[in-house]
Each structure stands twice: as structure tokens, then as C-alpha cells.
Residue frames relative to the residue before (quaternion, step in Angstrom):
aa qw qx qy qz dx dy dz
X 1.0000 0.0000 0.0000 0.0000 0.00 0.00 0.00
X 0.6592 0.5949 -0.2438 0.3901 3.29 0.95 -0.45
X 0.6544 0.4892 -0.2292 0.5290 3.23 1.35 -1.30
X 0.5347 0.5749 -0.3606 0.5035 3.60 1.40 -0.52
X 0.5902 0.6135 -0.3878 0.3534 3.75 0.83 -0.93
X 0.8481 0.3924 0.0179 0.3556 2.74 0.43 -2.05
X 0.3544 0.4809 -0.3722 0.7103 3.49 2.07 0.37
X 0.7356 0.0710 -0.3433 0.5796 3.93 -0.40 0.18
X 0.4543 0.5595 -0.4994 0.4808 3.48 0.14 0.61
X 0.6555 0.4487 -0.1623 0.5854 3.80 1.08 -1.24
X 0.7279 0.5059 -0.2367 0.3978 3.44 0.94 -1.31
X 0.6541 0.6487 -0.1925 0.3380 3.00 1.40 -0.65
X 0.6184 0.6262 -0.0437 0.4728 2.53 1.01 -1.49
X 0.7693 0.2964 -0.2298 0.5172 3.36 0.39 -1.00
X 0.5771 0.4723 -0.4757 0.4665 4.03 0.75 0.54
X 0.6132 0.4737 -0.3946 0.4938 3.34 1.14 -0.66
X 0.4840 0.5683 -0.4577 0.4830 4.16 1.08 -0.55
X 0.7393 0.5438 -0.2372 0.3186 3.34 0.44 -2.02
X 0.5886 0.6087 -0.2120 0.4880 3.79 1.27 -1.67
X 0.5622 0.7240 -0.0949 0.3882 3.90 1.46 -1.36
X 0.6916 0.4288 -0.0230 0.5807 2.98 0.59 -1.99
X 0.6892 0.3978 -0.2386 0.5566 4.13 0.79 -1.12
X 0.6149 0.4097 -0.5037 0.4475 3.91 0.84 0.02
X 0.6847 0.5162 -0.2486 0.4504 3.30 0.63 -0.97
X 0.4988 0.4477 -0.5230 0.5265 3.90 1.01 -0.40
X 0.5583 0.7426 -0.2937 0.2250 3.59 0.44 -1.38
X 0.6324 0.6267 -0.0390 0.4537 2.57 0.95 -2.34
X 0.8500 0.3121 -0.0653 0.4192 3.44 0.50 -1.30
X 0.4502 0.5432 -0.3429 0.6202 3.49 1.56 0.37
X 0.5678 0.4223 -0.4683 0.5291 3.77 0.59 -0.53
X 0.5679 0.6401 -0.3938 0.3357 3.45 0.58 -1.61
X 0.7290 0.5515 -0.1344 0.3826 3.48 0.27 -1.56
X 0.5909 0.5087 -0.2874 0.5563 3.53 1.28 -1.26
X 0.6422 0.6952 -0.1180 0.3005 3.39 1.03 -0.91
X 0.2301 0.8745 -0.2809 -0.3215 2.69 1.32 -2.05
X 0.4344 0.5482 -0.6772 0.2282 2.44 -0.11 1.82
X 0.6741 -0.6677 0.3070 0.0741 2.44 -0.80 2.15
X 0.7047 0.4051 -0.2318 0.5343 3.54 0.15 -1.53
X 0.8086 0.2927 -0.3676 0.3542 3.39 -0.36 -1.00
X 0.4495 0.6138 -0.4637 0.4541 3.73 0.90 -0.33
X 0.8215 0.3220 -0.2574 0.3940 3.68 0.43 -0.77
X 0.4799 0.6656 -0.3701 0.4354 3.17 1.42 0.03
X 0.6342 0.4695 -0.2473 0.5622 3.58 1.55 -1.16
X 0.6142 0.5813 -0.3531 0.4001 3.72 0.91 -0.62
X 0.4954 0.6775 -0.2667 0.4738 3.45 2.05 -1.07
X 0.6420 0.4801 -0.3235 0.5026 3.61 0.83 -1.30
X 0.8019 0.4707 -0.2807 0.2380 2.97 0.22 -1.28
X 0.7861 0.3503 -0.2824 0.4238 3.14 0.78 -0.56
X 0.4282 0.6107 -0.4569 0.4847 3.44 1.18 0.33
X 0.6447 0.3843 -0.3406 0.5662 3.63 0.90 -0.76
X 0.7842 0.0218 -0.1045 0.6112 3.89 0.11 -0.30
X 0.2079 -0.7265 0.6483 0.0934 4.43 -0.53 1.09
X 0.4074 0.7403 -0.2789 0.4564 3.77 1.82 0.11
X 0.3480 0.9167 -0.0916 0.1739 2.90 1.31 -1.08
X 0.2486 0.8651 -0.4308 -0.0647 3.58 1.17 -0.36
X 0.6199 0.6827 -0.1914 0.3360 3.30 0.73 -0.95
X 0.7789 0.2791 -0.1398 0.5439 3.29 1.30 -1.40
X 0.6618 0.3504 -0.5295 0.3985 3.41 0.93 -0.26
X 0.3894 0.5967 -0.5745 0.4029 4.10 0.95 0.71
X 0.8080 0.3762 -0.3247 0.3165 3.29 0.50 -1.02
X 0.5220 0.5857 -0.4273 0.4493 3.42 1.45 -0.72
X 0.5439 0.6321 -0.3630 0.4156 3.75 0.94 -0.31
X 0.6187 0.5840 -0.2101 0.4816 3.35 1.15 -1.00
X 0.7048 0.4828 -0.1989 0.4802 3.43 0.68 -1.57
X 0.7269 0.4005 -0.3654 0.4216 3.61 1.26 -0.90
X 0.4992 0.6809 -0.3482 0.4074 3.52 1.17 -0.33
X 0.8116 0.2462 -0.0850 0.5230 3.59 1.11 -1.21
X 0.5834 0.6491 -0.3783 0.3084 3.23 1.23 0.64
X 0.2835 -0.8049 0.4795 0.2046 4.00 0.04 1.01
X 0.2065 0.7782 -0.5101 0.3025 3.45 0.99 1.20
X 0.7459 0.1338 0.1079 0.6435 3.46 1.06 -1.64
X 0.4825 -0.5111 0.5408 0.4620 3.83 -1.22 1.19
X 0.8449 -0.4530 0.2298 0.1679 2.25 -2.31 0.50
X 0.7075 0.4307 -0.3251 0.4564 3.76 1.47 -0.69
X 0.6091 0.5255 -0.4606 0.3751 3.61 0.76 -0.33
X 0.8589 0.2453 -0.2539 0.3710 3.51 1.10 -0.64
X 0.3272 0.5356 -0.5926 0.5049 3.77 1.24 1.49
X 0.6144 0.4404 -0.4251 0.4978 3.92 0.79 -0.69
X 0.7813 0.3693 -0.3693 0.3417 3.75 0.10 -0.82
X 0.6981 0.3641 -0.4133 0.4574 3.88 1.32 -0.09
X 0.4837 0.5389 -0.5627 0.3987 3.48 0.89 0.39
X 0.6146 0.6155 -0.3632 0.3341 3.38 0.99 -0.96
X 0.6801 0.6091 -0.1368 0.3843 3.46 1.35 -1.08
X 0.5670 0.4608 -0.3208 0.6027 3.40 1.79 -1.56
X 0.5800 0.5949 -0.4761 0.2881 4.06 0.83 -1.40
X 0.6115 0.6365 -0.2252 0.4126 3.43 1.25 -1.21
X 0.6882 0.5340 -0.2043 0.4466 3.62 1.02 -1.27
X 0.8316 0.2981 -0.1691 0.4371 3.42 1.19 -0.97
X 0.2451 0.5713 -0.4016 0.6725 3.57 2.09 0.61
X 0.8300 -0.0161 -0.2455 0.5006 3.92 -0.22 0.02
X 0.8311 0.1760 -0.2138 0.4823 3.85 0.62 0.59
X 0.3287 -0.8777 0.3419 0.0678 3.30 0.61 1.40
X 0.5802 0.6590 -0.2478 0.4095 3.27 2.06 -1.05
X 0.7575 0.6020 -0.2019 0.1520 3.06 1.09 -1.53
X 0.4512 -0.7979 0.3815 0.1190 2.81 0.00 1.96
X 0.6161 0.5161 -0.3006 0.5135 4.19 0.89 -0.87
X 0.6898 0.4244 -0.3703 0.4549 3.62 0.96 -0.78
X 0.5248 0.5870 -0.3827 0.4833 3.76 0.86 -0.12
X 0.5776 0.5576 -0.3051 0.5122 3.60 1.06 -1.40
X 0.7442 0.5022 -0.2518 0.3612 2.82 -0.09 -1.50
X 0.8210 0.2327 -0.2555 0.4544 3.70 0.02 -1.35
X 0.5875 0.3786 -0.6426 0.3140 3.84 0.52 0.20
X 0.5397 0.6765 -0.4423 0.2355 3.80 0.98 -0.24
X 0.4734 0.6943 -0.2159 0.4972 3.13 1.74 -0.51
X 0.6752 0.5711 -0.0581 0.4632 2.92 0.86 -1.34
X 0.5017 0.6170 -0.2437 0.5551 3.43 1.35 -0.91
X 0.7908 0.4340 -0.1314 0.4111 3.16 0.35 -1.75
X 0.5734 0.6289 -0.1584 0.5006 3.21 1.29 -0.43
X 0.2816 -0.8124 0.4624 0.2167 3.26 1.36 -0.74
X 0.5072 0.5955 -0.4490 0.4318 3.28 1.25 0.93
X 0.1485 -0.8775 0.4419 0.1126 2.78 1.02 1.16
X 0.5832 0.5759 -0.3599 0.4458 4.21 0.61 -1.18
X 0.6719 0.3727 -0.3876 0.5093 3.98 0.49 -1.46
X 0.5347 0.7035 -0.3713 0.2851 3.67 0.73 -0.86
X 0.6491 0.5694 -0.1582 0.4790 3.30 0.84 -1.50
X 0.6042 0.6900 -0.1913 0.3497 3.11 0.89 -1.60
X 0.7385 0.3008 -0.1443 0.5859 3.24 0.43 -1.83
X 0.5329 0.6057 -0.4588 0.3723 4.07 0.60 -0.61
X 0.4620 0.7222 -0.2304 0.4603 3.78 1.34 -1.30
X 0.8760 0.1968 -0.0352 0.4390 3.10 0.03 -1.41
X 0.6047 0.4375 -0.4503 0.4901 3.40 0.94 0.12
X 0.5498 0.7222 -0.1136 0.4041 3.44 1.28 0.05
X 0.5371 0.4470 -0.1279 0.7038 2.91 1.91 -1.27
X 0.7493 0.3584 -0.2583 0.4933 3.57 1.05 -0.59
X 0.7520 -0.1415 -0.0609 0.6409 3.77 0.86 0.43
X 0.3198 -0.8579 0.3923 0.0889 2.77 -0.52 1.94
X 0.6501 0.5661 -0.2894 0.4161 3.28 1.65 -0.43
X 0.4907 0.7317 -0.3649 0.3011 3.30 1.02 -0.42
X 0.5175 -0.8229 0.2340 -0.0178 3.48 -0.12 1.73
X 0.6085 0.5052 -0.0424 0.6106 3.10 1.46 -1.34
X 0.6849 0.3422 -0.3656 0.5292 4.02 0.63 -0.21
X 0.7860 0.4350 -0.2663 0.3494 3.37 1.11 -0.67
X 0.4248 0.6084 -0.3523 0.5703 3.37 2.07 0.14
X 0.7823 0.3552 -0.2039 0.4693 3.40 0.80 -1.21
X 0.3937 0.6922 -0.3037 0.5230 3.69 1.36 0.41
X 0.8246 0.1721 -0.1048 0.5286 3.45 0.75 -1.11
X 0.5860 0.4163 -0.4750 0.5076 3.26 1.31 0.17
X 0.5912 0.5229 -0.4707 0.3943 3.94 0.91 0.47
X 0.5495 0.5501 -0.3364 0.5312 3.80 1.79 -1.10
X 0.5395 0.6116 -0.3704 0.4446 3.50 1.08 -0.97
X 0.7398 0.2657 -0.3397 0.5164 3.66 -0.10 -1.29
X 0.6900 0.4505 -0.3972 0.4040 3.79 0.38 -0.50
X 0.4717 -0.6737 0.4650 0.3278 3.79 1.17 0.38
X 0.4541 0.6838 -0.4089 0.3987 3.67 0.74 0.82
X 0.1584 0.8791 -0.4364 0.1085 3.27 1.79 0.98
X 0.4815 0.6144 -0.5188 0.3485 3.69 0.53 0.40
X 0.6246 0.6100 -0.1145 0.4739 2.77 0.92 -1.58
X 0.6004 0.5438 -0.2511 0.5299 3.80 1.11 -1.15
X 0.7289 0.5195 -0.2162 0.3899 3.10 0.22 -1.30
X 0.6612 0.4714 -0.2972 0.5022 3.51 1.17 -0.63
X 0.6621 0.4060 -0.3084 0.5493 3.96 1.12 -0.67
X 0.7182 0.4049 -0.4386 0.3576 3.37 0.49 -0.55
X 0.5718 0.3523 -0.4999 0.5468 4.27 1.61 -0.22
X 0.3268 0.6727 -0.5254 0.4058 3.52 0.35 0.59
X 0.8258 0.1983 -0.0768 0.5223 3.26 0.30 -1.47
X 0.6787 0.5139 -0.4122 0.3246 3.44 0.86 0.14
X 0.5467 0.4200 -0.2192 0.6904 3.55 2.42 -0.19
X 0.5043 0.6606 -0.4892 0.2646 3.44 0.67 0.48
X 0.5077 -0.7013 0.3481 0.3595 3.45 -0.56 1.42
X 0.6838 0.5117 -0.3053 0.4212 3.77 1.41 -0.91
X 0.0878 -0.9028 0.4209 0.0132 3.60 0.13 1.20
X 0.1848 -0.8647 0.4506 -0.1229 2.82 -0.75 1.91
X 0.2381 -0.8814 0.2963 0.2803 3.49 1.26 0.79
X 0.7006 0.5642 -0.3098 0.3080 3.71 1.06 -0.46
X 0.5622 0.5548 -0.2935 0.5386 2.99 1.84 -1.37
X 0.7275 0.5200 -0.3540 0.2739 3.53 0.63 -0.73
X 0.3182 0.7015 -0.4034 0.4939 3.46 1.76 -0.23
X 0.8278 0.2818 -0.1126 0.4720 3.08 -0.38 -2.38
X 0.4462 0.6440 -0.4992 0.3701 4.10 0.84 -0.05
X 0.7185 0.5551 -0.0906 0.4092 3.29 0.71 -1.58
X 0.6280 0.4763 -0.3286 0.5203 3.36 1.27 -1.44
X 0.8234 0.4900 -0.2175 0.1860 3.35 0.65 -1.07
X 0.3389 0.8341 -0.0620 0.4307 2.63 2.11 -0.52
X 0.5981 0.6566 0.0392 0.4578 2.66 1.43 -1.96
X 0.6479 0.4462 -0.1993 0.5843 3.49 0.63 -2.02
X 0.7080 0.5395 -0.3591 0.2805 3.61 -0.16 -1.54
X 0.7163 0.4438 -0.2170 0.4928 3.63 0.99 -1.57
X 0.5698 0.4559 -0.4245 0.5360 4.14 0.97 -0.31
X 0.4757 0.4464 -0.5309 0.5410 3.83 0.68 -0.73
X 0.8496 0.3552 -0.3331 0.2026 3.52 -0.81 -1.41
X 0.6153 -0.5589 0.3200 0.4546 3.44 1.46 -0.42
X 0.3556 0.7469 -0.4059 0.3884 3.59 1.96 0.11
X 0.1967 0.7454 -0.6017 -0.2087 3.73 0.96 -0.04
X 0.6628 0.5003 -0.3918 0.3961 4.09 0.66 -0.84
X 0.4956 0.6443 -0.4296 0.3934 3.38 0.91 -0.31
X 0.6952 0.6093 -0.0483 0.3783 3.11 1.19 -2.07
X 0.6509 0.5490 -0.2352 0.4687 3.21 1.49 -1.28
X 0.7042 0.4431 -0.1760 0.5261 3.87 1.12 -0.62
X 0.5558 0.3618 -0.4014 0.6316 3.15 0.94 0.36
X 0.7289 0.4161 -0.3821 0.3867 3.29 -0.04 -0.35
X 0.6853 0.4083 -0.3093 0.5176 3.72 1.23 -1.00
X 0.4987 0.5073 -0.4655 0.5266 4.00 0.97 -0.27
X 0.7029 0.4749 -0.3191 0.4225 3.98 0.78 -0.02
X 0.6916 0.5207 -0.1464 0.4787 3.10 1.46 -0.36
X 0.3636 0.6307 -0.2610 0.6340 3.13 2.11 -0.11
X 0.6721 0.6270 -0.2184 0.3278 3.09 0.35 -1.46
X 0.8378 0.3331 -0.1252 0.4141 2.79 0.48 -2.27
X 0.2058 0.7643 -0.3534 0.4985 3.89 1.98 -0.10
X 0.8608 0.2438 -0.1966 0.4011 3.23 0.14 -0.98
X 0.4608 0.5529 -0.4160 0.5558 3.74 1.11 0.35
X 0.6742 -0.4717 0.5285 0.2089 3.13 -1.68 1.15
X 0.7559 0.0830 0.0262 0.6489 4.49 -0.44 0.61
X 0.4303 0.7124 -0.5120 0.2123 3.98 0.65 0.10
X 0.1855 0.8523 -0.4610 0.1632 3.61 1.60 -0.52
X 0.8593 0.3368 -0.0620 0.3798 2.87 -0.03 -1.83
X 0.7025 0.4830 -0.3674 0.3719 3.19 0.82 -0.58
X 0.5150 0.6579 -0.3452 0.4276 3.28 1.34 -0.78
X 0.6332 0.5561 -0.3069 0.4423 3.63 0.98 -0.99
X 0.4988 0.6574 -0.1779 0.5360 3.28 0.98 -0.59
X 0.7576 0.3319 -0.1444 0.5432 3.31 0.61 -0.74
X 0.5700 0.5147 -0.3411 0.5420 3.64 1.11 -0.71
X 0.5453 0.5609 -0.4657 0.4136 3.49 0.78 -1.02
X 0.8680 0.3492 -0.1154 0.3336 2.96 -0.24 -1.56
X 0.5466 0.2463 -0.5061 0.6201 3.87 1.25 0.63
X 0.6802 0.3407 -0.6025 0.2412 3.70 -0.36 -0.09
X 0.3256 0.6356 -0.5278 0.4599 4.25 1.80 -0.57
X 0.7377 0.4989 -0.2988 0.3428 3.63 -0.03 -1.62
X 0.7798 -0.0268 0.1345 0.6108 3.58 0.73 -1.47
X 0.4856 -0.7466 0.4524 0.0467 3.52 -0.76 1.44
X 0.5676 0.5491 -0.1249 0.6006 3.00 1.40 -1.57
X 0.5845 0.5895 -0.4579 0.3182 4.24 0.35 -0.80
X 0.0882 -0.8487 0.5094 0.1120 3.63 0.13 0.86
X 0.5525 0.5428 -0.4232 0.4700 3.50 1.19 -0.43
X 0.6717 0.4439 -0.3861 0.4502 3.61 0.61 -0.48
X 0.6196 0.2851 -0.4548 0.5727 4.01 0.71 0.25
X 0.6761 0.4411 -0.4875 0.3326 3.32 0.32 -0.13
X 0.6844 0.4591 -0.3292 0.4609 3.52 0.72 -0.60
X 0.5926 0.6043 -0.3594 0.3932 3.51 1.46 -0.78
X 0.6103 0.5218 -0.3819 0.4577 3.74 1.38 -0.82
X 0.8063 0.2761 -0.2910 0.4347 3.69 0.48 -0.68
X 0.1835 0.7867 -0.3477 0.4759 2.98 1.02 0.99
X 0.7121 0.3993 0.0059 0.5774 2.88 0.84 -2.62
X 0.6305 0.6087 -0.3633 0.3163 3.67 0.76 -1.20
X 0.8602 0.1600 -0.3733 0.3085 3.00 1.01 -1.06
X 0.6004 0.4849 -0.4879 0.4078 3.58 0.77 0.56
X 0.6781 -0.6552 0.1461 0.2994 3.05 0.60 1.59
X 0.4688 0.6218 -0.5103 0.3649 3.59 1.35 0.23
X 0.0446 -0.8987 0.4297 -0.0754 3.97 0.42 1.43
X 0.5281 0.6051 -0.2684 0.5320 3.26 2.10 -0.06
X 0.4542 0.7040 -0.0657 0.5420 3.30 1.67 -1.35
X 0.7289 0.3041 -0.1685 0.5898 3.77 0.27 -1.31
X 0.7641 0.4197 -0.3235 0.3680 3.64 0.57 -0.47
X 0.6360 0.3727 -0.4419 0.5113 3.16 0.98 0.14
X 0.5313 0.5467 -0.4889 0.4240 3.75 1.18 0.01
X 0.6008 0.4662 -0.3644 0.5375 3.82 0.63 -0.70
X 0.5386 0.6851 -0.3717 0.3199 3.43 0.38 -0.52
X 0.7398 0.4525 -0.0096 0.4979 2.65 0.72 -1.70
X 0.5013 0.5462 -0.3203 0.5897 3.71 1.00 -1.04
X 0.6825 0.5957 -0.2438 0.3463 3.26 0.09 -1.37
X 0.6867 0.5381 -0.0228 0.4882 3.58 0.86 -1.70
X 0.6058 0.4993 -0.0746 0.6149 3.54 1.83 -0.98
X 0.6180 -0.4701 0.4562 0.4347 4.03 1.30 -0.25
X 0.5367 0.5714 -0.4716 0.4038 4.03 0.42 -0.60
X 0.0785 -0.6675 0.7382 0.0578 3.74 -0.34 1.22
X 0.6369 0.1910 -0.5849 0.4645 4.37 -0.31 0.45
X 0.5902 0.4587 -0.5870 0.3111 3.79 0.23 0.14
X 0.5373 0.6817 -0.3771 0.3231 3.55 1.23 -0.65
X 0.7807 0.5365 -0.1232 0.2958 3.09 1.30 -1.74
X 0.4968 0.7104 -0.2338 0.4403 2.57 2.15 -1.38
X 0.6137 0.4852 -0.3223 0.5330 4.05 0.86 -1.20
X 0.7347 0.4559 -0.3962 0.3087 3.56 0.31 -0.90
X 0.6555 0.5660 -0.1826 0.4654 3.66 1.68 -0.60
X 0.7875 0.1525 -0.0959 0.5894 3.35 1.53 -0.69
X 0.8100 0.3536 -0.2525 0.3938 3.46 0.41 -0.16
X 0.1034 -0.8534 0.4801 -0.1743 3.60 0.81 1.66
């Protein structure tokens, strides 16, 4: 009867540790939502002292050290890899710890470990949009634009739509195919970004921007002066748009044709 006591005593105990260790994760996730950083890793501190089992929190304490403006930028990419290295040493699955520490890695300018951990968070969720953006912008800086070019149509056919990556997907997309000598390749990516950026509230300008840099790529790209003129139109540059239609126009674009006959009297 005794050995029974003092066994739910043990049993006991250790749910009230376990129940502990999950307030304080808790605790330190609000923090984070918050951002405050520091104190978020302080709760991540409890917690894993009450359970060192912990996978979850020593990810997030990884996070908090990543976004905390306690320590420059290399002391605190080394101390959340340590933390994600930790996360994926007692959960091999954990597909975000992989994310996470090649992003580190990134920052780090290890660009190869980067890749590495991007890979395998990948193998663990193939759709997953952001590792495969941040993948080809690492083959990218490593001039491995084939290889880029394949993550970055990745993230532009990815079912999880992420409207920004799909911007800087394209843009990059874009760069990789003008390196290789794609300049038309380059020139549609760059005007499928200008569309894009069209469809944002004040995007005008940027969008122009983008035309620029497909009609540089491809002269011939008449959609890109045509869209570049109504662009201009609407930020009142109506002199500007008419010499884009013009030109569109001169290039085969029968609405750039029409478009002059309506505005440019």
C-alpha cells in the first residue's frame, strides 16, 4: 500500500511538472505574439527545465532568439540554430525546425547548410512554399540559377498561396533567366510582376518599374508598353502612355491602337 502511495505521488507529480512546463511554453508564445522577445525566452527557460524533452519549446526559444535585438546579428543565428539543432535531435519530423534553422543559416551566409536544411523541410512538406522560395534565393546567390529557377516555379505553382513570395518568385525567376541569356524568358517574368503589382492599391509606379525592366529584357514585348502606358495614364503621365501605346501599337497591339484613338487626340 505504500509503494502504491508513493507511485501516485511520482505519477502525480510529474503531470503537475508536465501541466507546468505547458503553462510556461504557453506563457512564452503569447510573449512572442507580443514580441517580447526576451521574456518569451525566459518562459521557454522554465519550460524546458521542467521537461529538457521538450521539442517544441526549445524551437520556439529558437525563434525568440532569432528575433530578439538583444545580441548582433551572429551571436543570435548561432544560438537559434543551436535551439532548432535541439528541436530536430528529439523530433526528427519537425519539418519548421529544418525551415527555420536553414533560415539562420541564410543569414549566416551559409548559404550550402541553408539549402541543406531547406531540402529536408521539403521532403517533409512538399508543398510548403517559403523553403522553396528561400532555396532558390540561396542557389541563386550561389549562382546556381538552374537549380533557382526550378524553386522559384515551385513557389509560383504552389497550391499554398503566398502572394508576396510569388512577386519576389517571379522577380527572381526573372534575374536568373536574363543571367542565362533567356532575355524573353526574363521579359515575362518580370511583366507577370507588374500585373501583379497593378493590382495593389498605389502599385502604379511600381508596376512601371517592372515594365521597365521587361521591355530592357525584350524590346519587342508589346504587352509590357501597353500595360506600361496605362500604368502612366493612371498617374496622370497621359503624354508618357501615349507614346507607350504608340509603340505597342507599332509592335502589333491592336488595344494599344484603340487605346491612342481614345486618349491621345
Amino acid at each position: 500500500m505504500k509503494y502504491i502511495f508513493i507511485l501516485f505521488i511520482s505519477v502525480a507529480g510529474s503531470t503537475i511538472y508536465a501541466q507546468t512546463a505547458k503553462e510556461y511554453y504557453k506563457m512564452g508564445i503569447k510573449n512572442n505574439k507580443n514580441g517580447n522577445y526576451y521574456g518569451a525566452i525566459e518562459n521557454f527557460n522554465k519550460a524546458i527545465a521542467l521537461n529538457p524533452s521538450y521539442d517544441s519549446a526549445y524551437y520556439s526559444r529558437g525563434f525568440s532568439k532569432f528575433f530578439w535585438n538583444g545580441w548582433d546579428d551572429s551571436l543570435k543565428n548561432t544560438a537559434a540554430i543551436e535551439d532548432y539543432t535541439k528541436a530536430i535531435a528529439l523530433n526528427p519530423a519537425y519539418a519548421e525546425a529544418y525551415f527555420s534553422r536553414g533560415l539562420s543559416k541564410f543569414y549566416s551566409r551559409d548559404y550550402k547548410g541553408a539549402i541543406e536544411d531547406f531540402m529536408k523541410t521539403i521532403a517533409l512538406n512538399p508543398n510548403h512554399a517559403e523553403a522553396h522560395y528561400r532555396k532558390g534565393l540561396s542557389e541563386d546567390t550561389l549562382k546556381d540559377y538552374k537549380s533557382a529557377i526550378e524553386d522559384y516555379t515551385k513557389v509560383i505553382e504552389a497550391p499554398d498561396y503566398i502572394p508576396n513570395y510569388v512577386s519576389e518568385a517571379y522577380t527572381g525567376r526573372g534575374n536568373c533567366k536574363y543571367k542565362l541569356g533567356d532575355h524573353k524568358g526574363a521579359a515575362e517574368d518580370y511583366y507577370s510582376v507588374g500585373v501583379r503589382r497593378e493590382s495593389h492599391t498605389g502599385g502604379y509606379f511600381y508596376a512601371i518599374e517592372e515594365y521597365d525592366k521587361a521591355i530592357k529584357s525584350d524590346p519587342t514585348y508589346d504587352l509590357a508598353y501597353y500595360n506600361r502606358a496605362n500604368a502612366k495614364l493612371n498617374l496622370g503621365d497621359k503624354a508618357g502612355a501615349c507614346l507607350d501605346w504608340k509603340k505597342a501599337s507599332e509592335l502589333g497591339n491592336k488595344d494599344a491602337a484603340e487605346a491612342i484613338s481614345e486618349n491621345c487626340k
